[in-house]
Every structure is written in structure tokens, then in C-alpha cells.
C-alpha positions in Angstrom: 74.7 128.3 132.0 76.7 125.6 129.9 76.7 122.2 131.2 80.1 122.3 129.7 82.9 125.3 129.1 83.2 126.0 125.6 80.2 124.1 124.3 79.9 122.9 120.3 76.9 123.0 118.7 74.6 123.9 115.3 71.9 126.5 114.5 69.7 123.7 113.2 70.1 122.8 109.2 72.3 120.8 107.4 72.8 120.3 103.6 70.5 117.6 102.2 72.1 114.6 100.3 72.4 114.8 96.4 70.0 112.0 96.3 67.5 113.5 99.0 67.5 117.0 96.8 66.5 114.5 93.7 63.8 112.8 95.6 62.3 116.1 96.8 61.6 116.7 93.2 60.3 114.0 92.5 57.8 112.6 95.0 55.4 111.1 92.6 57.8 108.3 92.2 57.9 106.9 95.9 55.2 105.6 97.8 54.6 107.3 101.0 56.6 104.4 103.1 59.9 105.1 100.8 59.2 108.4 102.0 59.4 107.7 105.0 62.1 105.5 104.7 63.8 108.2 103.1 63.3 110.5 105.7 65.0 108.4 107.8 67.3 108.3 106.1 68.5 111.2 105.5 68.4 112.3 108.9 70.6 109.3 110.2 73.1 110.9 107.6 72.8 114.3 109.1 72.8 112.8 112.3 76.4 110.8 111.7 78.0 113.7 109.9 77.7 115.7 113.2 77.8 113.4 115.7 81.3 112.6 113.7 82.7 116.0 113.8 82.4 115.5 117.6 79.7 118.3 118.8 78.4 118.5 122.0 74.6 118.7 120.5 73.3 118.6 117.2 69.7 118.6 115.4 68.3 116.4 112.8 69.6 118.8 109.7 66.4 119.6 109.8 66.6 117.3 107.2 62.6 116.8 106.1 61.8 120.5 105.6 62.5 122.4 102.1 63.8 125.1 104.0 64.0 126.4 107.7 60.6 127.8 107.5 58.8 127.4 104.3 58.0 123.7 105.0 55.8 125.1 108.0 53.0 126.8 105.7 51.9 123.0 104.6 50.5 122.7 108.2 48.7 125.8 108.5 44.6 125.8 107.6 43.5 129.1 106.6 45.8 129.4 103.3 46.0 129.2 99.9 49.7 128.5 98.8 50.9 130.3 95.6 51.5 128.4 92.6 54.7 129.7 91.7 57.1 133.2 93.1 56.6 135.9 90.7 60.6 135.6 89.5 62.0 132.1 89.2 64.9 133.2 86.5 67.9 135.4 87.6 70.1 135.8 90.8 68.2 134.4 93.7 66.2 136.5 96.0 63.4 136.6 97.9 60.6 137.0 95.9 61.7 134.1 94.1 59.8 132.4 97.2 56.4 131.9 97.4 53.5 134.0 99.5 50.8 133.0 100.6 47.0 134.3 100.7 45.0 134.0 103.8 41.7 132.5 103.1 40.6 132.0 106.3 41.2 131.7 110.3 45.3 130.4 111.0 45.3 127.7 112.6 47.1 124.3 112.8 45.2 121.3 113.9 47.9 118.4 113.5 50.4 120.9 115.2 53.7 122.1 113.0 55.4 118.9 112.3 58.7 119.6 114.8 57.5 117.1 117.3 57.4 114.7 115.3 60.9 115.8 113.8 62.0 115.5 117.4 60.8 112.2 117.7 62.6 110.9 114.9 65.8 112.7 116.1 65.7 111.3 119.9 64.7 107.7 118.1 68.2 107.8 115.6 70.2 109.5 117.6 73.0 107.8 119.5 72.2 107.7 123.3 73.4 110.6 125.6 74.1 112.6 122.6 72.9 116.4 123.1 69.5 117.1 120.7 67.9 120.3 120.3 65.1 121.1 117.7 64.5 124.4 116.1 60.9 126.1 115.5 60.6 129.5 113.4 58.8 132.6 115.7 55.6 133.9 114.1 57.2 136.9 112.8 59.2 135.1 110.7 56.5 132.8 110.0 54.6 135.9 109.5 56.3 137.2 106.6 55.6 134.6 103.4 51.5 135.3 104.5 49.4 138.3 102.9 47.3 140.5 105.2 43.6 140.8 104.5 40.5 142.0 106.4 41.0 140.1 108.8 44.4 140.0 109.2 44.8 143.4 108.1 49.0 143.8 108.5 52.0 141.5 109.4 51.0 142.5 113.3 48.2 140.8 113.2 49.4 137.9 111.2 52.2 137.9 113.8 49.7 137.5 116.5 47.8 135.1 115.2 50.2 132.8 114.6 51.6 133.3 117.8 49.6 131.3 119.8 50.1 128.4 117.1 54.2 129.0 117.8 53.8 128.8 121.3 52.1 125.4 121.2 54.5 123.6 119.4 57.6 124.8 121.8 55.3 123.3 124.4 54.4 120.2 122.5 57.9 119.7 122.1 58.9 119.8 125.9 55.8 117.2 126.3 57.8 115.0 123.8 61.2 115.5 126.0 63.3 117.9 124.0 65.5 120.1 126.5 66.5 122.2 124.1 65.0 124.4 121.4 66.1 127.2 119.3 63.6 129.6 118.6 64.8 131.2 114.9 63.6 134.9 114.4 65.8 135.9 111.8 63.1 138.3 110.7 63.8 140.3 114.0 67.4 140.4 113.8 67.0 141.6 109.7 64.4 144.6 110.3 65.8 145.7 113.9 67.3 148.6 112.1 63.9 149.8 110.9 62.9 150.1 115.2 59.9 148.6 116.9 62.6 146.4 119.1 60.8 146.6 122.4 57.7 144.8 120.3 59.8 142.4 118.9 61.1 141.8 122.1 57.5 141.2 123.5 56.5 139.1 120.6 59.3 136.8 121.6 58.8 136.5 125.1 55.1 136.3 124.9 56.2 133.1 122.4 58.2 131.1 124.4 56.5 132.1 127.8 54.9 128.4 128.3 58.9 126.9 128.0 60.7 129.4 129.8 62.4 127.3 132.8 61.9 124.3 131.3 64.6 123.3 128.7 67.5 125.2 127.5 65.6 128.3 125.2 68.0 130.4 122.4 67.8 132.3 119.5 70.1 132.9 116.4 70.0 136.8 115.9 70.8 136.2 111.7 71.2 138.5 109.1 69.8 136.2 106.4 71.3 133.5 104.3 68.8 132.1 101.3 70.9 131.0 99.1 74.1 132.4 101.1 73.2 135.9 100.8 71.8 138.5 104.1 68.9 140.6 103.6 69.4 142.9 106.9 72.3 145.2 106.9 74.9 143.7 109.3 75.3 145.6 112.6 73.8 144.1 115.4 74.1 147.4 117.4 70.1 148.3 116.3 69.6 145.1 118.2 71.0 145.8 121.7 70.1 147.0 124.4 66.7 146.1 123.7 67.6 142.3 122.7 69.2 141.1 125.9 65.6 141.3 127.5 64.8 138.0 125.6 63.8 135.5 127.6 66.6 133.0 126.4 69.3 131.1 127.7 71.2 131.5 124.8 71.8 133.9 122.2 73.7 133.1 118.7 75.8 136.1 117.1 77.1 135.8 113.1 80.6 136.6 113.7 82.8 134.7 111.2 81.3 136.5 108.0 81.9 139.8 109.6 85.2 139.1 111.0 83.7 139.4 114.3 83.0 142.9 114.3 81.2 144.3 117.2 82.9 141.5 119.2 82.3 143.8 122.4 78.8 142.5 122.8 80.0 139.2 124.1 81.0 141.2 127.4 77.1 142.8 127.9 75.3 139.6 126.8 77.4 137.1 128.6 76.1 139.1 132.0 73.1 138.0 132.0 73.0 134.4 129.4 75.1 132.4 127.6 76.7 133.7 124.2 77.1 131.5 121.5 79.6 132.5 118.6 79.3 131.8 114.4 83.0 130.6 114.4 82.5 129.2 110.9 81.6 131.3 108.0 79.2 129.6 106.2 79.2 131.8 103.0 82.5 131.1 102.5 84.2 128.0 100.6 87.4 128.6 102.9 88.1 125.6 105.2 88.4 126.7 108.4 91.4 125.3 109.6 91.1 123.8 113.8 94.2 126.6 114.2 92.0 129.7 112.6 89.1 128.1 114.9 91.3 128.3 118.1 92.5 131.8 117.6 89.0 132.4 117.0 87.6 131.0 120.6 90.5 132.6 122.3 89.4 136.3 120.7 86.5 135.8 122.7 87.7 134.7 125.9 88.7 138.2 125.7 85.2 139.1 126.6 83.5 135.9 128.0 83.9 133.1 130.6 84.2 129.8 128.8 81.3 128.5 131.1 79.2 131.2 129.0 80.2 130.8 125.7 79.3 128.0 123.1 80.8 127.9 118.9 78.8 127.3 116.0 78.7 128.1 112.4 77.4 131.6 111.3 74.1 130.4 110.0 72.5 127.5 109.1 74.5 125.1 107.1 71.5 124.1 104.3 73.4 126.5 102.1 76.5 125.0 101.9 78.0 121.8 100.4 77.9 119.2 102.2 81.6 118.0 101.6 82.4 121.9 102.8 80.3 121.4 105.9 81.2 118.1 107.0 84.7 119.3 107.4 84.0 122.9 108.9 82.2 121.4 111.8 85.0 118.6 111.6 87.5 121.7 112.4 85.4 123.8 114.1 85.6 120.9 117.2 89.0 119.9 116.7 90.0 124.0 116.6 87.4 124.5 120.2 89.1 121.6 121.9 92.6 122.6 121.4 91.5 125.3 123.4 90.3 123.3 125.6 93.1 121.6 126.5 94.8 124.7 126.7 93.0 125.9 129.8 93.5 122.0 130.8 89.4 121.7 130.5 89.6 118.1 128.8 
């Protein structure tokens, strides 16, 4: 349960600064301490932008990764990357993103990186702030990799890199970090397609070495590279089978779909805490802390506010950063005037 009614938080990404997106490009120009100067950097900027808007806990922007999960394949042994997707002109879609032969066993020796994204976090962070990091599941992971003999289909790519998955989320509680989000957005995408009760295994078989201790959740997503979804947008494929996840904490996209299906909150707040996309992050329409409150109190129509937490939809990676500064700005202010409401400070 919430250590606080009505928590505020993020889904893990945040948009990189113009000059960050510049430097990315252009790597050959900085020595590897500006890098890491720069990395620094950017994730103090991330980190003030947040801890400005006033959220209860926030993540590091996941400022040091090209994207949610491609950045992962760099510290994975076994692989070729591709060169280049096979369409880089024209609207944006996925196969204008790389995949990846397997050339050998999966493993990753040095670990994923998050741990020491966490590090960096706890380090800049302002004390007693509320941190969480966020790891992609191996299905997700799964998906930019091509079978081979060995790996013969995404199943068993899936379980290989399961084991990998699971030791980072327990590297990560070694390190301190009390809370992770586990991001499967895969799942949530191809649920309609079935095979839900192995998804469901997949991700409790994942996170069994963390389970009890730190604050586990998930962000059931219906895609947003480049602010588009790639599942179709029902969650009810998802349920019942999805409130067997071992999690504290499950996210829902509700803002984009002008929270339709806003009757689950009832069946998953039973048994975990329910945490609500009160901020479309597709849209350039500024929330206003008004639209935000109306918003909260539509779901204490079907939740306690000791189970329910507000976020955005999605990551916010997607969006402008003078957009998202100001949604999660209003997204607080809009939360806390329902606070005071229900006189909850």
C-alpha cells in the first residue's frame, strides 16, 4: 500500500535536453570524462524538473539510455547489432529500429547498466526524495533479437534473457533502490493475441528474487515510439489473467483513452495499488491542475486514495520538454487540490 494517499510519480523517461540530443550524435567529439560529465548532467536536469513539479518519487529520466530499452542491447555478449533498420525515411515505425542477430550464448557480464544508473540517481538526488529505477522484462528485451538454432523463437530468447533480467532487479536492491518498475510493454501490446497465463509466468518468474523486498510495478502500455501505440487499446484481453502479477503496483494509460475501461480500478485496487496515466502524453494539450483534479476524483469513484497513485500515460521521452515540465507541474498541483479536499495535506 501507498506510504501516502494519492501518491505522484513517473513511469521512468523524461525528454533529453536539446544539447544532450546533439551530444548523443556526436560522441566522437568528447572525451569519455565530458561524457561522463555530461551524464551528470543531464540527469541533475531531469532530476530538478521533477523534483520541481513536486512528485512524491521520480527516476533519473532515464536520461543516459537512447531509449527505454534499446540502450540495453550494448551490454549483452552474444550479439551482433545491425548497422542500420531496414527503413529510416518516412513516418516512424518500428522497423525503423534496429534488430539484432544472435551470434552466440546471451549473456551480460558487467550487468545491464541500471545499477549504476541508480547510483548516479541516489548520488544527485536531493535527500529523502522518493527514487525508483526502471528495468525492461525479457520479453520486451526479447523482441529487437533474431531467433536462431539455438534460440530457435522469441520463447526461448525470452528465457534466456530472463535470468539476465532477474539479476539486475536483484543487483539493484543490493545497491538500495526500494523501488523498481519492471516495463513489459510487450505484454500489455500482444495480450490480445492470448498466451496471458505465460506472460504472467514470465513475469513472476522475473521478479521472483525482489518480490518483498522493495516496492515492485509494472506499466501495462500500449506503445509510444515516437508517440504512437502499437497494441490495440483495450486492456480487457489483459485481465483477469494480469492481476496475478506479482507487483505492488500496476500503471493503467488512461488519459489518451479518456479513461475508458475505468471499471478496472475497482478489481485491481483489491488486491495492489492502481496507478493512473492522468496526463496524456501524446497530446500537446496542457493539462490544466482543474482537468487533473476532476480526473483523480473520477477515480475515487472506484479506488481508496491509499490505493491509488497519478502519473503520466507513458513515458515522457516523447514529449517536449517545455510540454512536460509543465504537465507534471499540473498534474501535482491538480492531485493535491484533491488533496486538500479530503483535508489529506
Amino acid at each position: 500500500m501507498n506510504e501516502s494517499p494519492l501518491r505522484t510519480t513517473v513511469i521512468g523517461s523524461y525528454p533529453f535536453p536539446s544539447w544532450l540530443e546533439y551530444a548523443s550524435s556526436n560522441l566522437d567529439q568528447f572525451g569519455s570524462e565530458d561524457v561522463r560529465e555530461m551524464q551528470d548532467d543531464a540527469v541533475a536536469v531531469a532530476i530538478s524538473d521533477q523534483v520541481a513539479a513536486g512528485l512524491d518519487c521520480i527516476s533519473d529520466g532515464e536520461q543516459t539510455r537512447f531509449d527505454f530499452n534499446l540502450s540495453f542491447y550494448g551490454f549483452l555478449s552474444g550479439i551482433q547489432m545491425e548497422e542500420a533498420p531496414v527503413r529510416l525515411h518516412g513516418p516512424p515505425a518500428h522497423d525503423q529500429r534496429g534488430k539484432h542477430e544472435i551470434v552466440g550464448e546471451l549473456s551480460a557480464p558487467a550487468g545491464l547498466g541500471a545499477v549504476e544508473e541508480y547510483r548516479r540517481l541516489a548520488r544527485l538526488a536531493p535527500a529523502g526524495q522518493g527514487l525508483k529505477a526502471s528495468v525492461p522484462g525479457p520479453y520486451t528485451l526479447s523482441g529487437r533479437l533474431l531467433p536462431n538454432e539455438q534460440y530457435p523463437d522469441r520463447a526461448a530468447v525470452t528465457e534466456a534473457l530472463l535470468p539476465i533480467v532477474r539479476n539486475e532487479l536483484e543487483r539493484l536492491v543490493e545497491a538500495g533502490c526500494t523501488e523498481i518498475t519492471v516495463d513489459e510493454p510487450s505484454m500489455s501490446c500482444y495480450a490480445h493475441k492470448g498466451g496471458t497465463s505465460e506472460f504472467v509466468s514470465i513475469f513472476n518468474r522475473t521478479v521472483e528474487g525482489v518480490r518483498g523486498k522493495c516496492r515492485l510495478s509494472t506499466h501495462l502500455c500500449f506503445g509510444n515510439y515516437k508517440g504512437r501505440a502499437v497494441g490495440p487499446r483495450q486492456y480487457a484481453p489483459m485481465f483477469p489473467a494480469f492481476l496475478d502479477f506479482h507487483v505492488d503496483e500496476l500503471h493503467l494509460e488512461m488519459a489518451s483513452r479518456e479513461f475508458s475501461e475505468l471499471h478496472l480500478l475497482k478489481e485491481i485496487s483489491a488486491g495492489m495499488d492502481v496507478a493512473v496515466g492522468v496526463v496524456d502524453v501524446k497530446s500537446y494539450y496542457i493539462e490544466t491542475p482543474e482537468d487533473i483534479a476532476r480526473r483523480v476524483e473520477m477515480c475515487l469513484d472506484h479506488a481508496a486514495p491509499e490505493k491509488l497513485v497519478f502519473a503520466p500515460d507513458c513515458g515522457l521521452s516523447q514529449t517536449a520538454r517545455w510540454a512536460a515540465r509543465q504537465k507534471l507541474a499540473n498534474m501535482v498541483a491538480g492531485v493535491n487540490l484533491v488533496r486538500e479536499r479530503l483535508g489529506l495535506g
